[in-house]
Backbone bond lengths (Angstrom), bond angles and torsions (degrees), N, CA, C in turn:
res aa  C-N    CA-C-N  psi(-1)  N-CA   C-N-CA  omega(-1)  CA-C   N-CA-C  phi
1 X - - - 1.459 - - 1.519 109.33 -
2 X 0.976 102.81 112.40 1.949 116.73 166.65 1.858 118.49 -91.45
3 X 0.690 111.76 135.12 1.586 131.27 -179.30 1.471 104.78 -127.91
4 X 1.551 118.50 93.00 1.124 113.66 149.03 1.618 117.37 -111.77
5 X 2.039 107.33 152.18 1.488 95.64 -165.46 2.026 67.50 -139.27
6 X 1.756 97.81 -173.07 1.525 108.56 168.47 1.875 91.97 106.71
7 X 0.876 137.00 -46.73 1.207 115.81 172.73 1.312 125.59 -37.40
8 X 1.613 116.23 152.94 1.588 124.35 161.07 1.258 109.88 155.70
9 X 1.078 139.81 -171.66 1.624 148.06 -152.82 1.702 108.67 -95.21
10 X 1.211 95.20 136.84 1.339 97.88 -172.17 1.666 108.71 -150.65
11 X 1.658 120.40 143.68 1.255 92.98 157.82 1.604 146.98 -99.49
12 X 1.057 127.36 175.33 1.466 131.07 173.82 1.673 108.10 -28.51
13 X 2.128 100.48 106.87 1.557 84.06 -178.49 1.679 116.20 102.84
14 X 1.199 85.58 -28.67 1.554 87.10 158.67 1.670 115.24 -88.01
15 X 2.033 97.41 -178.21 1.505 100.90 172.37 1.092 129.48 -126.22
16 X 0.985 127.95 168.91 1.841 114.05 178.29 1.821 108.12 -141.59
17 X 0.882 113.91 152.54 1.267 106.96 169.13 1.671 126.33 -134.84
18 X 1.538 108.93 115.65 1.725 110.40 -164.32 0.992 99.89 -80.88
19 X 1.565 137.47 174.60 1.476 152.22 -178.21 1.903 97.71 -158.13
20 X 1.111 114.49 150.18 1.149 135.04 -177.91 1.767 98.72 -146.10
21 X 1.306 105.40 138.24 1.725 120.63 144.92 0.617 136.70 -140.66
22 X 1.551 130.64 154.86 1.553 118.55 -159.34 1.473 82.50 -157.75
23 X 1.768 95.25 162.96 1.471 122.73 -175.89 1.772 106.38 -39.23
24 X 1.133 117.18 126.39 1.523 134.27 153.21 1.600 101.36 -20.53
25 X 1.020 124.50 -74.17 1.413 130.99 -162.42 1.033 107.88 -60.97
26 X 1.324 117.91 -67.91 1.553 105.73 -167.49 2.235 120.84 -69.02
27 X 1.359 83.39 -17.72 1.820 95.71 -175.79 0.965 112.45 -57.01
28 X 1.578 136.10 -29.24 1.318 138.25 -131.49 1.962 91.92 -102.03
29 X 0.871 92.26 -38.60 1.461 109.70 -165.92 1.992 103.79 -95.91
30 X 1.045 116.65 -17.23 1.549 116.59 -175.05 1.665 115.73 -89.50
31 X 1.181 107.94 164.65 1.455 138.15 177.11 1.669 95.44 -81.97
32 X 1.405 146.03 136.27 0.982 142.28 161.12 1.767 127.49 -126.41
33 X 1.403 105.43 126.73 1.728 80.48 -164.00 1.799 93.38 -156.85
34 X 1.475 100.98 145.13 1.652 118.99 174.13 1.611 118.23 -84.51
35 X 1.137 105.74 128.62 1.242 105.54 -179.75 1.491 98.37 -126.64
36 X 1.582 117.71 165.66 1.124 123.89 152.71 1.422 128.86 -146.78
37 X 1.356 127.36 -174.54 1.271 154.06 177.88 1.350 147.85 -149.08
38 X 1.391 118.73 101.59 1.444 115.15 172.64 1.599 121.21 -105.16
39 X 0.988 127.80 157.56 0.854 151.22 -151.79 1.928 117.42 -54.65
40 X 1.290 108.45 128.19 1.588 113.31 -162.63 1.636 111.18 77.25
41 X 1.356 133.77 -5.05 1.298 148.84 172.12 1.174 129.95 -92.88
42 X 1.435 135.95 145.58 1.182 153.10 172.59 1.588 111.91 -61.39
43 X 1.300 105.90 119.63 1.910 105.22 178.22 1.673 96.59 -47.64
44 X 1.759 127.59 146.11 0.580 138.40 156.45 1.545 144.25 -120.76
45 X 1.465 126.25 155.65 1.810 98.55 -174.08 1.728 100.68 -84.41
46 X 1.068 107.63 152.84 1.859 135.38 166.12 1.491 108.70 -82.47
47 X 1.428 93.40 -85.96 1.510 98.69 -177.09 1.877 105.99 -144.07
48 X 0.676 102.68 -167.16 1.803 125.02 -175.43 1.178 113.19 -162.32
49 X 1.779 127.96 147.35 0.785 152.69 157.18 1.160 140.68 -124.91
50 X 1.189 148.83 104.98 1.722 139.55 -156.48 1.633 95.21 -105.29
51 X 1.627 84.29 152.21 1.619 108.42 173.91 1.618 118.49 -4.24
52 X 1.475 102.64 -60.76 1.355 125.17 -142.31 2.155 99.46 -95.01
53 X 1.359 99.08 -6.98 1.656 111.62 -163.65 1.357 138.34 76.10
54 X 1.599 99.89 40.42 1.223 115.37 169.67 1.285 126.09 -90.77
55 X 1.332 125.07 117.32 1.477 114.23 -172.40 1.674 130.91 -128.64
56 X 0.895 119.14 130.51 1.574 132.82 169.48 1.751 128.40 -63.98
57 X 1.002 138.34 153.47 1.170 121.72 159.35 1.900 113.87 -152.91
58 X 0.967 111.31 149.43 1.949 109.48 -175.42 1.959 88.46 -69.62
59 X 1.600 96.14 158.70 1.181 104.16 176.12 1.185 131.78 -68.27
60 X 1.510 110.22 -21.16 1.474 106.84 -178.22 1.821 111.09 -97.85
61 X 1.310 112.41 34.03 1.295 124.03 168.48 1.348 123.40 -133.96
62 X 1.091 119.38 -7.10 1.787 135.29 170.30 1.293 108.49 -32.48
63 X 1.353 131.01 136.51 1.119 126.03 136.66 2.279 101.19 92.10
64 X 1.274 90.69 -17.10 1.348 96.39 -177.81 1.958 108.44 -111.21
65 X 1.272 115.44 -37.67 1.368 129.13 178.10 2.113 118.27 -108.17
66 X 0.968 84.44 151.46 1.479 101.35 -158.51 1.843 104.36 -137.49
67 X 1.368 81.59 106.05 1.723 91.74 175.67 1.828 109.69 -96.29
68 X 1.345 113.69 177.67 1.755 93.67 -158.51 1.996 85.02 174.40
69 X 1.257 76.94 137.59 1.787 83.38 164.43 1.190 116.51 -179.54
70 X 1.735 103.98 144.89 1.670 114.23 -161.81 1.913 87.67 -109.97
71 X 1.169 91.42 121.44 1.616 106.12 163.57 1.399 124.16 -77.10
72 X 1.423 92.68 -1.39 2.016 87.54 178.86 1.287 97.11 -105.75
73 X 1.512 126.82 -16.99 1.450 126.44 172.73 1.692 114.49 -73.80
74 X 1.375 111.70 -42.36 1.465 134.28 -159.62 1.258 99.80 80.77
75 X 1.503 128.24 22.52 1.457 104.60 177.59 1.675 126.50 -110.19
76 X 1.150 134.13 137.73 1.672 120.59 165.61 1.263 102.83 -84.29
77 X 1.315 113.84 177.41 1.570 149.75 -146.30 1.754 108.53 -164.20
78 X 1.291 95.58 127.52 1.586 95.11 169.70 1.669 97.94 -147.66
79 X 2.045 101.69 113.68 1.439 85.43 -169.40 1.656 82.72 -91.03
80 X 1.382 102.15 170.31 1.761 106.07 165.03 1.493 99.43 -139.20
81 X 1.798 106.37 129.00 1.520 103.14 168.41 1.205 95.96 -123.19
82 X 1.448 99.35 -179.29 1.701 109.28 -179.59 1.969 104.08 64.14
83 X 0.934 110.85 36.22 1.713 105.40 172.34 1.547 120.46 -51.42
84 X 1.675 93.07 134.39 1.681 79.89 178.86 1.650 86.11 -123.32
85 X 1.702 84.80 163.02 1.799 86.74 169.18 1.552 139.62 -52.34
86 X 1.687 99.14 -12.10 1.751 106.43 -178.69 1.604 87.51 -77.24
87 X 1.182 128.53 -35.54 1.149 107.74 -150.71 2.091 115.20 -70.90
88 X 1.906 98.71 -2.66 1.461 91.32 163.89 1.331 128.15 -12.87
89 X 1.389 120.90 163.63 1.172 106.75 145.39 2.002 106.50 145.31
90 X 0.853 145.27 179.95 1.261 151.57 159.45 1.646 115.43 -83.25
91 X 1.575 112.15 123.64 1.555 78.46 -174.13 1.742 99.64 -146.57
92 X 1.311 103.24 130.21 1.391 134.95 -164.00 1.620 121.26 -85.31
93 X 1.545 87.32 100.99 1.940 83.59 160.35 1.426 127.78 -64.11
94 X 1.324 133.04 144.20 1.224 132.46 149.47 1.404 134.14 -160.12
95 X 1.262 108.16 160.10 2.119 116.64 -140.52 1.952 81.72 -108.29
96 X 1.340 105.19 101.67 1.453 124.57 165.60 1.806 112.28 -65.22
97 X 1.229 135.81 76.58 1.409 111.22 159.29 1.599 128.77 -103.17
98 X 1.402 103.90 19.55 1.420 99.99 159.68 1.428 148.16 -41.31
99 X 1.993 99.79 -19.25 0.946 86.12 167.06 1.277 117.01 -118.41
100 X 1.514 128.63 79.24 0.913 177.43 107.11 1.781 144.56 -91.10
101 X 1.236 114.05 24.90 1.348 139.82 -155.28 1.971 115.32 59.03
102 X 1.337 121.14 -11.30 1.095 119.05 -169.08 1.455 112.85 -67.42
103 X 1.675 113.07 -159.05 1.485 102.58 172.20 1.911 99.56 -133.43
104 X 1.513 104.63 -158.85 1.357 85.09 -178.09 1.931 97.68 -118.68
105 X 1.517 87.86 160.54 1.634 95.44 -175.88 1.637 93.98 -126.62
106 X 1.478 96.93 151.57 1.553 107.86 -160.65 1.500 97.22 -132.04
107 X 1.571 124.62 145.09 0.945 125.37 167.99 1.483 125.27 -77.80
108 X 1.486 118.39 -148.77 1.206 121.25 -175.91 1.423 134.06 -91.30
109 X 1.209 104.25 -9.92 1.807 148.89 -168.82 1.751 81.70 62.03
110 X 1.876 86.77 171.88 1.211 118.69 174.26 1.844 115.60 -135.68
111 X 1.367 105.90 126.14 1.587 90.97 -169.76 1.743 111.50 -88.26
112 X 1.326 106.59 157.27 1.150 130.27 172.79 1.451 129.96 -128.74
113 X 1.433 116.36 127.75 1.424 107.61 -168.84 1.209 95.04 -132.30
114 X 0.690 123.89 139.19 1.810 157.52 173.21 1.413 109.97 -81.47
115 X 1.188 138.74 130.12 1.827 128.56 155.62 1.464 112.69 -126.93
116 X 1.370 106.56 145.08 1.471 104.14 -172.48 1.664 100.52 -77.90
């Protein structure tokens, strides 16, 4: 079970900050990472984070978004500043354990809208 909340309307330049949690058990040990999607588009990855706090991010979010996670909470974090309007979109937690034979589980998304 994933719980992501923090979405909602914002303008150009502003920030928002998502949170996701997920079961104790499986968090501790997982890959965790935001993806999103707007509309006529391909779900995409945001960022990633592994166990240990290693993190990834797509290029057109560098330097502006910040992935983050407390293992005693089970929760991730994705702050985003500097919002631009592409960055609309629905945007989806999910608990990677593939690499560990598992599979991945995805939350509920949370939307985000951007205004110029």
């Amino acid at each position: 079970q994933l719980q992501a909340s923090g979405g909602g309307l914002v303008q150009a330049g502003g920030s928002l900050r998502l949170s996701c949690a997920a079961s104790k058990r499986s968090f501790s040990v997982s890959v965790m990472a935001w993806y999103r999607q707007s509309p006529g588009n391909q779900r995409e990855l945001v960022a990633r984070i592994t166990r240990l706090g290693s993190t990834n991010y797509a290029d057109s979010v560098k330097g502006r978004f910040t992935i983050s996670r407390d293992n005693a909470k089970s929760t991730v974090y994705l702050q985003m500043n500097s919002l631009k309007p592409e960055d609309t979109g629905v945007y989806y937690c999910a608990l990677d354990l593939t690499h560990i034979g598992g599979a991945v589980s995805w939350g509920q998304g949370t939307q985000v809208t951007v205004s110029s």
